[in-house]
N, C-alpha and C positions, 0 to 999 in steps of 0.2 A: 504494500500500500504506500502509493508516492510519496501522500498523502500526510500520514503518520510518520515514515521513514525521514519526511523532510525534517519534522521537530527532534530528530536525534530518537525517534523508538527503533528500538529492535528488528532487523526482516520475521524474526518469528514470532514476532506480541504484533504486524502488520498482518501476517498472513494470517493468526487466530482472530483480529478483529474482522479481518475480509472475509472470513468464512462464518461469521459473526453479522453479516451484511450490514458492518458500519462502512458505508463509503467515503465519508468526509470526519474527521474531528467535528464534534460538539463544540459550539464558541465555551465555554468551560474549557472543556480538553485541549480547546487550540492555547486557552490564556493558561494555564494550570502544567500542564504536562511540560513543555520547558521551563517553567519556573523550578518544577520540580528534581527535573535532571541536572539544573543549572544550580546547584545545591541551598535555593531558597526555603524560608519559611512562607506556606499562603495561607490565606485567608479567603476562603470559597463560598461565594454563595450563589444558589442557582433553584432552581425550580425542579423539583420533582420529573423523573424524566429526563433532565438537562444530561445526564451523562458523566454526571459527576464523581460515581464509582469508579468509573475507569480513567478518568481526571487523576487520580490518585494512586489507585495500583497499578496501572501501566508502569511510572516510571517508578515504581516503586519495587515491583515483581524486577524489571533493568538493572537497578542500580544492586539489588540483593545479587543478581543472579552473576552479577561483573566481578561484585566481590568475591562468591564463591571460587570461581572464576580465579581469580588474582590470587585468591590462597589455594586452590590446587597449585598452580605453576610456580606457588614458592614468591611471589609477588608481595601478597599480603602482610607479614610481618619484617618485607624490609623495615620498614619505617621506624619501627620500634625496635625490634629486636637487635639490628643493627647499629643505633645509634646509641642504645644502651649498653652495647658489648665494644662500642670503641673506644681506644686508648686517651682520646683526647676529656677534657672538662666538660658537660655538657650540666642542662638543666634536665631533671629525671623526669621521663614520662608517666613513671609510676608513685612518684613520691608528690604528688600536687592533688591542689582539690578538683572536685568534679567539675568546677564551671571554666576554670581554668587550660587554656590552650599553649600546647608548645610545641612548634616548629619541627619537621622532623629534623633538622641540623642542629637542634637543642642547644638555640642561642637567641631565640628572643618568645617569650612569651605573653597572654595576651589573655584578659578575663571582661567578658562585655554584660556581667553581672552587673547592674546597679544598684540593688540592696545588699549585698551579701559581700564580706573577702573571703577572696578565695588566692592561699599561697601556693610554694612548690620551693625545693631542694633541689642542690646540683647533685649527680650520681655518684660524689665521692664529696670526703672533708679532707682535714688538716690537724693533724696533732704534732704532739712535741717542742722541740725547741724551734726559734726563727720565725722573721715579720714577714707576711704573705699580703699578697696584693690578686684585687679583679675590677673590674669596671662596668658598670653599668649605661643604659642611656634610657634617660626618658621618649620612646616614640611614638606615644599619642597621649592624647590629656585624658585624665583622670585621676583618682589617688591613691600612690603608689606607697610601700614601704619594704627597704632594703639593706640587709646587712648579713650578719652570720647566728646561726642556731644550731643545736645539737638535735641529735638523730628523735631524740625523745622530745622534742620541742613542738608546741604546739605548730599547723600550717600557718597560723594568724599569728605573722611572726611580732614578738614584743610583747604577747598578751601572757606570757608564764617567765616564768626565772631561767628556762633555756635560750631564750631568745632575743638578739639584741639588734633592733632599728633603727634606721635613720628613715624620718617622712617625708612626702612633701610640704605637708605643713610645716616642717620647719621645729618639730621636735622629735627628741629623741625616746623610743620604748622598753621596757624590759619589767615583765610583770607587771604588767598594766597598769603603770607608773609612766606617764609620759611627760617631761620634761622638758621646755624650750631647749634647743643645740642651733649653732651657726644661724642659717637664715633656710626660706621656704625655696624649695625647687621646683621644676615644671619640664613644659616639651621641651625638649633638644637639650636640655643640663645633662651633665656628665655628673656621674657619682663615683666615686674612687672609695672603695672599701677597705681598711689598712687592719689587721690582725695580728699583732706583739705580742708571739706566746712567751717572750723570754721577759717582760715587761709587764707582759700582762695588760694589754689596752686593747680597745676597740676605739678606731677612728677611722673620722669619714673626709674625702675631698667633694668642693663641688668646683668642677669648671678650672681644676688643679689647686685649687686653693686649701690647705690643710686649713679643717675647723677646731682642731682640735681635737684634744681627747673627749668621748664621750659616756664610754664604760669602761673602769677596770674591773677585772677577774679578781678573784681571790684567790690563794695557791690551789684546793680543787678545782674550779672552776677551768684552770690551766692548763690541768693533766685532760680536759674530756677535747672531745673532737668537732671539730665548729665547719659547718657547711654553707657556700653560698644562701643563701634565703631571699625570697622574694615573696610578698604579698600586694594583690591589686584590687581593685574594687574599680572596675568601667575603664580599665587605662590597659597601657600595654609599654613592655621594659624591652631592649636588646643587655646581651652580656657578651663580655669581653672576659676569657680566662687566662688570656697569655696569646693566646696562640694568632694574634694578629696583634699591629706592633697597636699600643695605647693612645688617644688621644691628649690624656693629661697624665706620662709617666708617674711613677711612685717618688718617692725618696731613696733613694741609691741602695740603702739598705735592706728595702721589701723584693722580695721577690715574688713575679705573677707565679699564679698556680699551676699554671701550664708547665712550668721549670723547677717545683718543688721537688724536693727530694723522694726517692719513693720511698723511703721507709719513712713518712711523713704521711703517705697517703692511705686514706682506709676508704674502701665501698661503703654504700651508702645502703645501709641494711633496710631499709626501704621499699630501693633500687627492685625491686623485682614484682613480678606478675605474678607468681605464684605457682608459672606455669614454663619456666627457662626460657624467660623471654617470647613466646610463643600466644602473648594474652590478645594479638588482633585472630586469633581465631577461636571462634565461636566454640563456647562449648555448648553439647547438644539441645539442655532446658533453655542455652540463652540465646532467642529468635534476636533478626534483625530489624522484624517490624512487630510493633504491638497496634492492631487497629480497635479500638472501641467503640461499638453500635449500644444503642441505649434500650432494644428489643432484639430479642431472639429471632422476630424472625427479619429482620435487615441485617444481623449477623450472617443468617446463613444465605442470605441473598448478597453480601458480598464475598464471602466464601466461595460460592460457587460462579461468581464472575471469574475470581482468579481463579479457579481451575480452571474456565475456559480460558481465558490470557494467559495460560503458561503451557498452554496444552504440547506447543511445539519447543517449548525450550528443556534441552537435554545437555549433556555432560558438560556441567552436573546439572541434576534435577533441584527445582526450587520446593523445597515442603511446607505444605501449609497446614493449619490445625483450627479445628473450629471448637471454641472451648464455650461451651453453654450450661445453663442448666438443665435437670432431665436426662440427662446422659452422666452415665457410672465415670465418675470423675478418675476411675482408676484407669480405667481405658485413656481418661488424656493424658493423663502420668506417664505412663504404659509409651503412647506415642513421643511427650516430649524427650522423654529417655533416650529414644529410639533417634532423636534427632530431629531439631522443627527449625525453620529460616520466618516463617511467616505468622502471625498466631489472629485470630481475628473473635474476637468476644465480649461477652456482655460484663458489667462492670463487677458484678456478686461475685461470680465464678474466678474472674481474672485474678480479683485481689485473696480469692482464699487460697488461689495454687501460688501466687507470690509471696505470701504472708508463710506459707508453710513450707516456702522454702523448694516446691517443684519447678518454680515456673522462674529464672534468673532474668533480671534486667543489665546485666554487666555491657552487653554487647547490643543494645539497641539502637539502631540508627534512625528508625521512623516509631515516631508517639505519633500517631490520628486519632481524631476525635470526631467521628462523622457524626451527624444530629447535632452538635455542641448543644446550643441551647435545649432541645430535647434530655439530653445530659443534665443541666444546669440546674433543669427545672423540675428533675426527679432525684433533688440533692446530690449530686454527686461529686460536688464543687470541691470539697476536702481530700475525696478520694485522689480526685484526679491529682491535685497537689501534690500530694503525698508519693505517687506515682513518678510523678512529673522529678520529683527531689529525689528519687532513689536513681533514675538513670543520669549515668554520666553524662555532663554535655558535653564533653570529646571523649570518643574513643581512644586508645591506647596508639591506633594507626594515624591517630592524626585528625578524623573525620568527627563533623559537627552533627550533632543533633536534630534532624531536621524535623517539625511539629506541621503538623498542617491540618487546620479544623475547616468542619465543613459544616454551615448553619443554613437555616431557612433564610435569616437576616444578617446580615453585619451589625445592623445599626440595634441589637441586641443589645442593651447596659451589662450584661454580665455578660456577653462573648466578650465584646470591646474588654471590659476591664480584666478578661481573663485572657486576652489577648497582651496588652500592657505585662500583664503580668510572669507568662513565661514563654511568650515567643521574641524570635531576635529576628528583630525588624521587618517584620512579615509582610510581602505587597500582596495586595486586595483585589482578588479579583470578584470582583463584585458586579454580576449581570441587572444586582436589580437598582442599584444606587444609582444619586449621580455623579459623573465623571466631572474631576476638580482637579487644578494645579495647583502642585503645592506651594507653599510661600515662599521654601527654599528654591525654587525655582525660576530665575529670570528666564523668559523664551520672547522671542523677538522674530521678526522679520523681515528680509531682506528681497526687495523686488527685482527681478532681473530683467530689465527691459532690450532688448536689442537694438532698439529704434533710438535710443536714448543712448547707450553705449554702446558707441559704433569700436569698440578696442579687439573684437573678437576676429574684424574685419583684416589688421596687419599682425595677429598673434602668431609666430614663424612655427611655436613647435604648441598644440594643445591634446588637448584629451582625445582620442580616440572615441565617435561617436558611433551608437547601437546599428546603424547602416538604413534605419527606416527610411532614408531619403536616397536611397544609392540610386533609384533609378526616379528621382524624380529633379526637376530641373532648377537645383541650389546652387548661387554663384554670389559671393561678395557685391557688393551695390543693389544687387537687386533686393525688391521690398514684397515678396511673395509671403504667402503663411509658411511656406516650405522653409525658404530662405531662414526666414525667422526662427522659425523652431529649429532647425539647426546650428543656428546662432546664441538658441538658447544652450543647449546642451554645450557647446565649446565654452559658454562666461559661465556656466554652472561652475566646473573643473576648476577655473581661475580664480571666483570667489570661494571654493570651498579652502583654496588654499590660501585666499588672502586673509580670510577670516584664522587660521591657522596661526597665522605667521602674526598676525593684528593682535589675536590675546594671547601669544606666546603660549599657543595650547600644547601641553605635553604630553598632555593624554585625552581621549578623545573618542567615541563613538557617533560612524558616518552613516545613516540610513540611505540606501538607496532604496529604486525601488523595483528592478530588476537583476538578475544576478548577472546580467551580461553590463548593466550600469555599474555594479560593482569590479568588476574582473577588468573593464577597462579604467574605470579611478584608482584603482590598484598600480592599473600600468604605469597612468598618469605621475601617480606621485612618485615610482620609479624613475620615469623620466625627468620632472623637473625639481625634486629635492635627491636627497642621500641618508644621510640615518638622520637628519631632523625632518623628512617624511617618511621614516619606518610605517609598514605598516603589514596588516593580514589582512585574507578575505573569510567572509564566513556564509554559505551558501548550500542550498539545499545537492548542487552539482560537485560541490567537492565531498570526497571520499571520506567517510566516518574519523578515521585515524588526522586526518588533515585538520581538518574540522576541530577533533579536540584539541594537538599541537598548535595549532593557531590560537583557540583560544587560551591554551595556557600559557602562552608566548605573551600574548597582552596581559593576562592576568598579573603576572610575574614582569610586567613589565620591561621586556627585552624588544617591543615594538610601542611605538606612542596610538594608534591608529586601528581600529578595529572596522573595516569598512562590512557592511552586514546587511540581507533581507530582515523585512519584518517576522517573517516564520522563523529564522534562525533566530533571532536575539531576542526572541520572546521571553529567555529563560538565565538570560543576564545577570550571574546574581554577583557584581563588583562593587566593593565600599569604597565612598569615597571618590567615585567618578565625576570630574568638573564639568566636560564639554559634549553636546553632543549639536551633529549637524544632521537636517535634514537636506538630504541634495534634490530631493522630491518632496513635496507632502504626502501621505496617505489619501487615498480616497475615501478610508472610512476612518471619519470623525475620533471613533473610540480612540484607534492605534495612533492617533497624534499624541495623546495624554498616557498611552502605553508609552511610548518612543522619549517621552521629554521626561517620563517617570524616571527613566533609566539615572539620572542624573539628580543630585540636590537629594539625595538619600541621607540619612542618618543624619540629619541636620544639619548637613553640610549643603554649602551655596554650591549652584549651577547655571549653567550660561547654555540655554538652546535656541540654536539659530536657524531658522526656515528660509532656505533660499526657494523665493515662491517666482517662475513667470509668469509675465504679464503679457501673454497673446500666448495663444493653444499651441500647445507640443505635440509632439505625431509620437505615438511611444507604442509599444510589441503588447496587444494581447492577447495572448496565445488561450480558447476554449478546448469544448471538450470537441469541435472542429476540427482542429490543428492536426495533425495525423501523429505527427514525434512529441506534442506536449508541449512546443518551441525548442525541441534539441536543434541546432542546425533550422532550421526554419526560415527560408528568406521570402515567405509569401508577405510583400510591403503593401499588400492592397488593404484599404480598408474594411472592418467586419462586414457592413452591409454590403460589401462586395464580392463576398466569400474570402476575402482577408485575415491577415492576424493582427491590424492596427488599427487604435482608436486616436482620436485626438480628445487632449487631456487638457483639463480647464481648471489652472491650480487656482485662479480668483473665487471661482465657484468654490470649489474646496477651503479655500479659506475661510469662507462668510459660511460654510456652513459649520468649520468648525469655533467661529465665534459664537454661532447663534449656538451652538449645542453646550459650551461654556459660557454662555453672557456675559462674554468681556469681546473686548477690541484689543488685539494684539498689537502692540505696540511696532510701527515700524523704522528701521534705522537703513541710513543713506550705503550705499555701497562702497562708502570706505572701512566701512562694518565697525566703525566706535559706537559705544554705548554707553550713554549717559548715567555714568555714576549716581551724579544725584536723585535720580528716579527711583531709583531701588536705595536707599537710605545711606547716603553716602559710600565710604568706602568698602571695597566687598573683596576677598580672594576669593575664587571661586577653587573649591575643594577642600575650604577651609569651613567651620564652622562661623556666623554669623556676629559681627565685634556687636550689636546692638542690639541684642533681643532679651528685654527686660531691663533690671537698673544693675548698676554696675554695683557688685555684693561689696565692694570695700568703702561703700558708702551710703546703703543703703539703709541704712539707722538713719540719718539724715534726712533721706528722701523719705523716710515714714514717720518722723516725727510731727509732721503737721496735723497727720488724719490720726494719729494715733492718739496726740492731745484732744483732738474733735471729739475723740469716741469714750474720751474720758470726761471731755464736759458733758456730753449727752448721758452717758451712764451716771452721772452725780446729778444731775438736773430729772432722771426718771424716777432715782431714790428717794429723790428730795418732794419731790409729788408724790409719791407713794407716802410717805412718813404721813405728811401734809394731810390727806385724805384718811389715814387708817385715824390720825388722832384726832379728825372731826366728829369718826365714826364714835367714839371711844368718849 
């Protein structure tokens, strides 16, 4: 199924939905099913029917079955196993709290928990005599605390007598006794952690600067063995052991850890899985998805969806298990034993095989909650919690937690707030709401007029254009519709890259709207940049393996540029993306607010620029007419001619996607600057926003006025009350 195949599913979850006579995705499955493979949290709400089952297990049945997959061939527990069994310093995969993420190169880690700290330990300490050195870096905001603890030390480092921190607050911890030290740190500060077992001290650097001593040991205190330590709550640290040269060297006397002595070094009896390294694989009670239905019988109506979805996927087989009531619970025991990947059940049953110890959540990578509010509203609000806090939110392999609830409504009070609550940053796809841009979001638009900028006309080298016009009669000076829309398509190329080059975009997502428009802006930027237009293609016609290497290539940022159909980047799931351009608009309204979504995530600023023409475009589209689909395809005649091309009217398209948002998009001159002060003065875009709220270091200030208001009015209510009670009286 083309179809299917294009959003990255499987040929054998196409060929069971084709024998299944789904010919097209469900708009559900078309917005859900790449989010899902794209390793996002969603948020689903769709009508009865919509298709929304298979919205959810398709890529879920995929992604289980990839991992299997990857640990047959020995794949799977690189990450872990390997990074814990190397000689070098690293941060333990095993010795950190559940919300907490770390890097398979086990040197920077990352916890996007905002109520809770969640710490972690390096895979070895430091005993004996001799000053030992490591470094830290702040690389995203939140609040961070870091220094050295012993093996017995609590994860929440500072909070017991093993443990000793420096915060960013700017004081120092140890048995939750915290004490002003030096001054408050932030993004990009460097922390130097200094260790004097012959001295006996604990001190910290920031940005090279010695703050001083901050704890000394006592003679036991000296003999025990003290490990990197890191604790985070919403922030994220890199570490430095030695093994790359320091930002802000030590004092001549410390030596990094990476060059301590071995008989100085001890494991970090923590350090382990419980299972010789070998804990990314599953053991047999602990499935990779847990799906909860709020009735027995939508449990076993999704049960038996995924049978039919996996009917064609073999070596290995994916297992599923339907755990209900009414059925001899030892028979599920019996099977979990036996080995389960999938488990799908109603909420009684689930938690009495969890609770008792059959049913393990070590290894889950999907919590679903289909019904949610159906859930919510047959109390179940505690359970799921509880639930929710026993599975890790990383796996040992490295892999994120992903949650996906599926409601009659979004606009739900207790989905929402239970959404707030344990999902991480979930996009909405929501068929029944309306479609809004977010704040963080500036989008703009740029007109492309031909007629107006005649520069297309002496451009010696440009974009390579789709060929609709090859046989129709386009020639510089001339003022044909032909002429023009071929004109259009050459200053597309031009501003996409002026707009590039204008906000010094480093990184950046390009929508086309053909994959033969993409494959030749691809070319384009080859030919007129070099690695300041890096880029990839992402397209239903490149090869699954391509496809993922591309997009890890942006991911990891070794290209600035991800040029991409709307069916492929549906399921985009990148923090922290600034820019994105459209070099076409969509024709359907919704996918504009899909596409500009992409960007201004996580409260972070975004910059979306629509380069829209003004006179009709001749552009390929290929029906179920077409004989190859448009592979190769050069019929330029128009549809009602028996053709494969329409002419395309981005004004219309525009005003319809104004009227379907009720605003008017703002549009900016084709030297593509954009006025600052419109969007509340100064902005980086990728950066969180300098103005949203009052500024907390003076914010006592800005509330003393109404705070005195609410204290006369509260004494003025009193004073009537008295008044009136001693009339009564």
């Amino acid at each position: 199924m083309a179809a299917f195949e294009e959003m990255g599913v499987l040929p054998e979850l196409g060929k069971a939905v084709e024998e299944m006579d789904w010919m097209l995705p469900t708009d559900v499955q078309a917005e859900a099913i790449p989010l899902i493979l794209g390793g996002g949290d969603v948020l689903m709400a769709a009508e009865t029917g919509s298709g929304k089952t298979g919205a959810f297990c398709l890529p879920i049945i995929q992604i289980v079955w990839e991992t299997l997959k990857d640990l047959e061939s020995g794949k799977g527990t690189k990450s872990s196993s390997s990074a814990q069994s190397s000689p070098n310093w690293l941060l333990s995969m095993f010795d950190r709290g559940s919300a907490l993420a770390v890097t398979p190169d086990g040197l920077l880690c990352q916890s996007r928990e905002p109520r809770d700290w969640h710490g972690c330990r390096a895979n070895k300490g430091i005993q004996g005599n001799g000053k030992f050195f490591f470094e830290s870096v702040v690389t995203d905001e939140g609040l961070c605390r870091v220094g050295w603890s012993t093996a017995q030390a609590a994860l929440d480092l500072g909070t017991d007598k093993f443990g000793f921190g420096f915060g960013g607050t700017g004081k120092k911890s140890n048995a939750r006794q915290f004490d002003s030290y030096g001054e408050s740190f932030g993004m990009h500060d460097v922390i130097g952690c200094l260790l004097d077992l012959q001295k006996g001290e604990i001190r910290f650097m920031k940005n090279g600067v010695d703050l001083g001593t901050a704890f000394t040991l006592n003679p036991q205190q000296k003999q025990m063995t003290y490990f990197p330590a890191v604790v985070l709550k919403n922030a994220e640290m890199s570490f430095n052991f030695g093994a790359q040269p320091f930002k802000h060297p030590p004092p001549n006397d410390f030596v990094a850890l990476s060059s301590a002595p071995k008989d100085n070094i001890k494991p970090n009896p923590n350090n382990t899985s419980g299972s010789k390294g070998e804990d990314s694989k599953p053991m047999n009670n602990a499935p990779q998805a847990i799906v909860i239905e709020p009735s027995r019988e939508l449990a076993e109506q999704t049960y038996n969806q995924i049978q039919k979805f996996k009917g064609h996927i073999k070596d290995p087989v994916v297992r599923e298990l339907l755990v209900i009531g009414g059925v001899n619970v030892k028979e599920q025991i019996a099977v979990l034993n036996a080995g389960v990947d999938i488990v799908v059940g109603t909420p009684g049953r689930l938690e009495d095989l969890i609770q008792g110890g059959y049913l393990s959540l070590t290894h889950c990578r999907f919590f679903v909650l289909d019904e949610a509010d159906g859930l919510l509203k047959q109390g179940y609000k505690d359970m799921i919690d509880r639930l929710h806090k026993q599975i890790p939110k990383i796996t040992s392999d490295g892999k994120r937690l992903q949650m996906i609830v599926c409601s009659a409504t979004l606009h739900d009070f207790d989905v929402k707030k239970m959404a707030e609550r344990l999902m991480h940053f979930p996009t909405w796809v929501d068929l029944k709401g309306e479609d809004a841009v977010p704040e963080t979001v500036h989008h703009v638009v740029v007109m492309v007029d031909p007629q107006k900028d005649k520069t297309w006309e002496n451009l010696r080298q440009h974009i390579q254009t789709d060929n609709v016009h090859i046989r129709d009669n386009v020639r510089p000076g001339s003022n044909t519709i032909e002429t023009l829309s071929e004109a259009v398509k050459i200053l597309k190329g031009e501003y996409c890259v002026r707009a590039i080059r204008e906000h010094k975009m480093d990184r950046a997502l390009i929508f086309c709207r053909t994959k033969i428009d993409c494959d030749n802006l691809e070319r384009y930027f080859r030919l007129v940049g070099n690695r300041d237009l890096s880029c990839v293609c992402l397209h239903g016609d490149r090869k699954p393996n391509e496809r993922k290497a591309n997009l890890e290539k942006f991911k990891r940022q070794e290209v600035k540029y991800l040029i991409c159909t709307d069916v492929a980047a549906r399921g985009l799931d990148i923090t922290g993306l600034p820019f994105m351009i459209n070099v076409t608009l969509p024709d359907e309204k919704s996918n504009y607010v899909h596409r500009i979504g992409r960007v201004g995530r996580a409260e972070r600023m975004g910059l979306a620029i629509s380069l829209v023409s003004s006179v009709p475009e001749k552009v390929w589209y290929h029906g179920e007419w077409c004989s190859t689909r448009g592979r190769n395809c050069n019929n330029t005649s128009l549809t009602d001619q028996g053709g494969c091309c329409i002419w395309y009217q981005e004004p219309r398209y525009l005003a319809d996607i104004e009227d379907h948002l009720n605003i008017t998009i703002q549009q900016v001159e084709s030297d593509m600057k954009v006025p600052m002060n419109d969007f509340d003065g100064k902005v980086t875009y990728g950066q969180k926003r300098l103005n949203l709220g009052s500024d907390y270091k003076n914010h006592v200030q800005q509330m003393a006025p109404t705070v005195a208001e609410l204290a006369s009015l509260e004494s003025t209510a009193q004073l009537s009350f008295l008044k009136w009670h001693m009339n009564l009286v």
